[in-house]
N, C-alpha and C positions, 0 to 999 in steps of 0.2 A: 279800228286798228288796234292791235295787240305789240307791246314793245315789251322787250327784256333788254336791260340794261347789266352788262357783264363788269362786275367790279363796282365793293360797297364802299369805297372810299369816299371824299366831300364830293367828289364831283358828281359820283355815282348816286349818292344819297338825296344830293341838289337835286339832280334831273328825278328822280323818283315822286320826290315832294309833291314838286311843281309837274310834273303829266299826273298823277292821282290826284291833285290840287285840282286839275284841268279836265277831270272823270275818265282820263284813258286807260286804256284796263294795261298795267303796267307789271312787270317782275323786277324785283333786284336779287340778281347773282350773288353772289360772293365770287370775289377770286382767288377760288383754291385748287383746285383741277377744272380748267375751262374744261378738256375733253370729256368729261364725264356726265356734266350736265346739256340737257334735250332742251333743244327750244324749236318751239312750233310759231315763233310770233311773226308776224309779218316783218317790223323793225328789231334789229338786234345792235343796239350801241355799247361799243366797244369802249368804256370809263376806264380804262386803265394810264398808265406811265406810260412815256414816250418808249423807255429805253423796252419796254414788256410788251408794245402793241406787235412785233413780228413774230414774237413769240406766242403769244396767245392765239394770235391769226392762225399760224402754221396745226397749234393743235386742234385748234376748231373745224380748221377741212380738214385733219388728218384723221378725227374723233368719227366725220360725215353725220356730226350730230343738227345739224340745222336744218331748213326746206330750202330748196333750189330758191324758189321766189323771195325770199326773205332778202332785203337790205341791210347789209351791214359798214356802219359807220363809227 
C-alpha cells in the first residue's frame, strides 16, 4: 500500500513517523497548494485543521489531481 499524507504539521509528521516506522512506502505533503501536487497512492489522508479540511477537499477534486480508487480520509 502506498499513502500520501497531505499536510506537515504534528499530526502529519506523527502518522509519517510511525507508517515509515511500520515499512509502508509513505509521502509527506506540505500544505501549500494541495491542487498542485499529483498523488498516485492508493491512501491519501487528509492532516489538516478542522476549519481547512472543506477547503482543501474542494481543491483536490477541482485540481482532478488523485486516482479514482484512492481512499481519502
Amino acid at each position: 500500500m502506498n499513502v500520501a499524507i497531505l499536510g506537515a504539521g504534528k499530526v502529519g509528521r506523527a502518522l509519517f513517523r510511525a507508517l515509515a516506522q511500520a515499512e509502508v512506502r509513505v509521502r509527506l505533503v506540505p500544505l501549500r497548494r494541495p491542487g498542485r501536487a499529483r498523488f498516485d497512492e492508493d491512501l491519501l489522508i487528509l492532516a489538516v485543521r478542522d476549519p481547512e479540511l472543506a477547503r482543501v477537499a474542494r481543491a483536490l477534486a477541482a485540481a482532478g489531481r488523485g486516482t479514482a480508487s484512492a481512499a481519502v480520509v
